[in-house]
C-alpha positions in Angstrom: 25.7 113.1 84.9 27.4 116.2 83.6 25.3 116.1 80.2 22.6 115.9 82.6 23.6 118.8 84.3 24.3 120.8 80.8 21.1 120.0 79.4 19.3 121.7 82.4 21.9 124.6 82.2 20.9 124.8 78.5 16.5 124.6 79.6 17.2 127.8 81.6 19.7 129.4 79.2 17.3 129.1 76.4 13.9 130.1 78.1 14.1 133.8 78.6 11.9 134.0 81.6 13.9 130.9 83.1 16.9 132.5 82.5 15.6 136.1 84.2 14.8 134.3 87.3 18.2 132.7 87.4 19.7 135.7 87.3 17.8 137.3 90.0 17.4 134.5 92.3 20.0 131.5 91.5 19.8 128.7 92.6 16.9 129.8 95.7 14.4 128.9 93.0 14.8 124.9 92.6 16.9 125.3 89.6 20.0 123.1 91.3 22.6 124.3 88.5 25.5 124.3 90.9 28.8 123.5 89.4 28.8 120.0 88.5 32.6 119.6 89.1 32.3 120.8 92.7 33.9 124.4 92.6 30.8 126.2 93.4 30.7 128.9 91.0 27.7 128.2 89.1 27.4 128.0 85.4 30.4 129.7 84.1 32.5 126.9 84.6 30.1 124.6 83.4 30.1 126.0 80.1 33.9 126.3 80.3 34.3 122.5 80.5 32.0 122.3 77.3 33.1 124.8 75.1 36.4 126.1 76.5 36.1 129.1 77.4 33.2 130.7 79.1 29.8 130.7 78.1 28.1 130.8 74.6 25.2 132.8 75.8 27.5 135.4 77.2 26.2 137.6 79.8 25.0 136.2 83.0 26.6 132.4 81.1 29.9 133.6 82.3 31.7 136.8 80.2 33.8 136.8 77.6 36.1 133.5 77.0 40.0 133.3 78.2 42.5 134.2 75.2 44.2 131.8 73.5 47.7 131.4 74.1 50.3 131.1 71.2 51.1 128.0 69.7 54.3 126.2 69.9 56.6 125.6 67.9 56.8 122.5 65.9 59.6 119.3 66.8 62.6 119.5 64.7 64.9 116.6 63.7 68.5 116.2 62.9 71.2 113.4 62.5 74.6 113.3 64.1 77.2 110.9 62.5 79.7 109.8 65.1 82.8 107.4 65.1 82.9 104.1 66.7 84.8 105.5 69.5 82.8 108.7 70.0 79.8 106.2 70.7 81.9 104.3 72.8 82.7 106.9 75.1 80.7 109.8 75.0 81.4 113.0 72.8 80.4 116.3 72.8 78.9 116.7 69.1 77.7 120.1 67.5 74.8 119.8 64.9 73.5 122.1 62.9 69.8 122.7 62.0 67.7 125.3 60.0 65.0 126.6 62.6 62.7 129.1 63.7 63.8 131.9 66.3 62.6 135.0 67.8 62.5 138.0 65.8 64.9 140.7 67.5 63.7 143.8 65.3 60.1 143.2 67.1 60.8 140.9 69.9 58.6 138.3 68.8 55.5 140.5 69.1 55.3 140.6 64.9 54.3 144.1 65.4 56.4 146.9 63.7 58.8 148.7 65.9 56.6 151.7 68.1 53.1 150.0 67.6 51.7 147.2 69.6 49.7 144.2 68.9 45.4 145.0 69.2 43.1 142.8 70.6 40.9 140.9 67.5 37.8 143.2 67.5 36.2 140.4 65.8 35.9 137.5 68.2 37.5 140.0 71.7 40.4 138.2 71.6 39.0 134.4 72.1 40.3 133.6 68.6 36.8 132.3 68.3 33.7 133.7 66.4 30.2 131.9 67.9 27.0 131.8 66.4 23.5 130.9 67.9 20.9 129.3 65.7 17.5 127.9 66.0 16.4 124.3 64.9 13.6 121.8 65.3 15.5 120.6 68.5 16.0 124.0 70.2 19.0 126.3 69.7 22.6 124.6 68.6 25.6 127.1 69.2 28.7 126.6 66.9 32.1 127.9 67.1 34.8 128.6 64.3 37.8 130.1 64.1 38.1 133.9 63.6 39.5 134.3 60.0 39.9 137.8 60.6 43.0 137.2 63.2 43.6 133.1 62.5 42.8 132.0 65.6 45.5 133.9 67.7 43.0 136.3 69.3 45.7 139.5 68.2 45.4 142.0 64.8 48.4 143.6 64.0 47.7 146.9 62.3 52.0 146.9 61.3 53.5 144.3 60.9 57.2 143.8 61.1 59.4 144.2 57.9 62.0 141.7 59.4 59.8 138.9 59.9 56.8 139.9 58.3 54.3 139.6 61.5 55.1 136.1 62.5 56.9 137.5 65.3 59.8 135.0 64.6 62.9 134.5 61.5 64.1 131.2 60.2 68.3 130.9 60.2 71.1 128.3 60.4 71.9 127.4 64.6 73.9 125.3 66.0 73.6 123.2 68.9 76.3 120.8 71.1 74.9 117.7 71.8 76.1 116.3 75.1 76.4 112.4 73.9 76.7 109.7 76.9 79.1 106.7 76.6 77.3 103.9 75.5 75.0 105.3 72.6 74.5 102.8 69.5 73.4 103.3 66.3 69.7 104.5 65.9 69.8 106.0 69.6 67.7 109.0 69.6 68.5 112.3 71.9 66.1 115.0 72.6 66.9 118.4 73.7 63.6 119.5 75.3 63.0 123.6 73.8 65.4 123.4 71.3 63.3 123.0 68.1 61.1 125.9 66.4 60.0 128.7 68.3 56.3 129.6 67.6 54.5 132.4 66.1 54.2 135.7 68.3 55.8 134.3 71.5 55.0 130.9 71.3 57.0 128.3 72.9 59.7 126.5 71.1 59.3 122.7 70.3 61.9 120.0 71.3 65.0 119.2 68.5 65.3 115.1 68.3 68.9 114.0 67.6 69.0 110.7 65.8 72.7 108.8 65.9 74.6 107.2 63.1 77.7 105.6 64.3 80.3 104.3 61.9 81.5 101.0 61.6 84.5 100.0 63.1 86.9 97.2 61.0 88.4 95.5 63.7 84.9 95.1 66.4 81.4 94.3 66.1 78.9 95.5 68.9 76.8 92.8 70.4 74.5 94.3 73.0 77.2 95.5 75.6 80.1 93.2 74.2 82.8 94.0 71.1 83.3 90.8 69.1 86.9 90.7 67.9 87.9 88.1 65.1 91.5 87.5 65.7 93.5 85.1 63.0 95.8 83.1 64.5 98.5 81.1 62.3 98.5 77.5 62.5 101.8 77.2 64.7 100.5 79.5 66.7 97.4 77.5 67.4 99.0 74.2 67.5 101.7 75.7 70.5 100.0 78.8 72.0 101.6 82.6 72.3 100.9 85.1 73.2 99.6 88.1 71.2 99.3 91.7 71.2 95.4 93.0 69.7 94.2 95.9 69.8 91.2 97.3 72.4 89.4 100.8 72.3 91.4 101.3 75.4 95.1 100.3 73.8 97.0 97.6 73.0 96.3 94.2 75.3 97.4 91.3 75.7 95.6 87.9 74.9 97.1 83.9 76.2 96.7 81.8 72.9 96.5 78.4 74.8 98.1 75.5 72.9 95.7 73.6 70.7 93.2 76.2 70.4 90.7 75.3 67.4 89.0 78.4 65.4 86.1 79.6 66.8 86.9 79.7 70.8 87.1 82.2 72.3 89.0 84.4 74.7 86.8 86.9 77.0 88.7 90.3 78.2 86.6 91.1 81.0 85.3 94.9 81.3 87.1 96.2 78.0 83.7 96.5 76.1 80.7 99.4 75.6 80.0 101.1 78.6 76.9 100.8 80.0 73.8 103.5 79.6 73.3 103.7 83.1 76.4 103.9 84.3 77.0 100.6 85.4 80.3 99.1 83.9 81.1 97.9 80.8 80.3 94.8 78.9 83.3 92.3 77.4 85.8 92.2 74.6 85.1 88.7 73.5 88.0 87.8 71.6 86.9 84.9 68.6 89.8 82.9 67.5 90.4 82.5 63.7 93.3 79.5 62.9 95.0 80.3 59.5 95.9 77.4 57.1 98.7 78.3 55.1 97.4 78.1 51.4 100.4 77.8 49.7 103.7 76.5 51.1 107.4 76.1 50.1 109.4 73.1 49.7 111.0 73.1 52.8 107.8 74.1 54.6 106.1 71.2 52.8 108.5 68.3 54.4 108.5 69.3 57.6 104.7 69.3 57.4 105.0 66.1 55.9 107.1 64.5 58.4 105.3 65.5 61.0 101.9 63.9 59.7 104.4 60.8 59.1 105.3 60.9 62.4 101.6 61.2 64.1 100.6 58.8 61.5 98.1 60.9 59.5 97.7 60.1 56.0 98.0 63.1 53.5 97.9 63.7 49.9 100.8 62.9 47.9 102.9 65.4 46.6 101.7 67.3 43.5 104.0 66.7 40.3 105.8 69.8 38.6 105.4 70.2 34.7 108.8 68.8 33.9 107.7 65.5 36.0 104.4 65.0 34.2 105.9 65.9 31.0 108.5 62.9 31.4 105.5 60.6 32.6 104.1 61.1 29.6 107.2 60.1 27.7 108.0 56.6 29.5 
């Protein structure tokens, strides 16, 4: 429907006498080229929807086009190493970042200090240059984009010195990254307006923050748990203790039941990551790892061996030393 409604915009537009009886009499003469999006003002708008900014014809099509404002700045990115704790619990991290910022000599106009940025005389400040032309099927208008100004709509006759018209310098800034308790690794912040500024006044961009935390020896992060592998000799095991680790929070204490087998495991309730939203924290799950003694000393060896006696458990014999083989050989 609103093609429709161009096209007939267009038959008047293009038609001289058409177009003189528009402008004298409107829409009184059966023309019916209200504004098809229900504002009432006719075919200004129209055309605006189509081509962005008032109407190719000019005159009576609607005036000169709006002026195009400055471009933003583009995104930057940065990474932020932390520690396994930092993540943990939240940190307040500075990064550092090569970027973009307003010129101070010119403030950001890119225009030498005592002269002032001019309208484009070339395209009247729309950034764009239009041209009619005539085909078989009636007149096409194009648009392209002003070389003489680059788009922006503004000539400056002096540029700045300091930043050499761009209205904006490149330097070293640094930022502090508020970082909530909870973050893992690959966890991406952003800090909306913090990235490049753009040309001549433009708006900055947004800096993205992505996190590398450090592993930590003694936990691994499962979702909202820490895994602890903790080895247990095999008296301990066979009798129970109890045993002092060490949490993110300080030392705790763990109940080694007696008989425990590797691999069970012993769940500290709340003593995990904190949760994003707030919410508590997950579990220190505690994973028990029962040492075998790989060598042992005589004494060590006959108790060992009585007790398997004892329960009835049949074992290997004892191994010979190199005297004993040596007379084996012998008799």
């Amino acid at each position: 429907a609103r093609f429709k409604e161009l096209a007939a915009a267009y038959e008047v537009l293009s038609d001289p006498e058409k177009r003189d009886r528009y402008d004298r009499f409107g829409d009184a003469e059966g023309f019916d080229l209200g504004n098809p999006f229900g504002s009432g003002e006719g075919l200004g708008d129209l055309f605006d929807a189509f081509f962005g900014g008032g109407s190719p014809f000019g005159g009576a099509g609607g005036g000169q086009g709006r002026r195009r404002a400055a471009a933003s700045g583009p995104d930057l990115e940065v990474t932020a190493t932390l520690e396994f704790t930092e993540a943990l619990f939240g940190t307040a991290k500075d990064v550092g970042v090569r970027t973009a910022v307003p010129c101070d000599e010119c403030e950001a106009t890119g225009a030498a200090p005592g002269t002032a940025v001019e309208q484009c005389a070339e395209c009247s400040g729309t950034g764009e240059v239009r041209a009619v032309r005539n085909t078989v099927l009636g007149q096409i208008v194009s648009a392209a984009q002003c070389r003489r100004c680059g788009g922006s709509g503004q000539y400056i006759p002096e540029p700045c010195d300091a930043c050499k018209g761009e209205g904006r310098i490149v330097t070293d800034k640094t930022f502090t990254v508020d970082v909530p308790a909870g973050v893992d690794d690959g966890s991406t912040l952003r800090l909306t307006g913090s990235g490049a500024v753009g040309a001549r006044g433009g708006a900055a961009g947004d800096l993205y923050v992505r996190l590398r935390v450090q592993r930590d020896e003694r936990f691994e992060r499962q979702g909202d748990d820490l895994v602890h592998a903790l080895q247990i000799p095999i008296t301990q095991a066979a009798l129970g203790a109890s045993i002092t680790i060490d949490t993110p929070d300080g030392p705790e204490e763990v109940q080694i039941g007696a008989g425990t087998q590797s691999g069970q495991l012993f769940r500290i309730r709340h003593k995990g990551v904190p949760r994003l939203n707030g919410r508590g924290r997950g579990d220190l799950v505690v994973v028990a790892d029962v040492l075998v003694p790989e060598k042992l000393d005589d004494e060590s060896e006959r108790l060992l061996r009585e007790l398997a006696a004892q329960r009835g458990e049949e074992v290997a014999p004892p191994s010979e030393g190199f005297m004993s083989r040596i007379k084996s050989a012998f008799s």
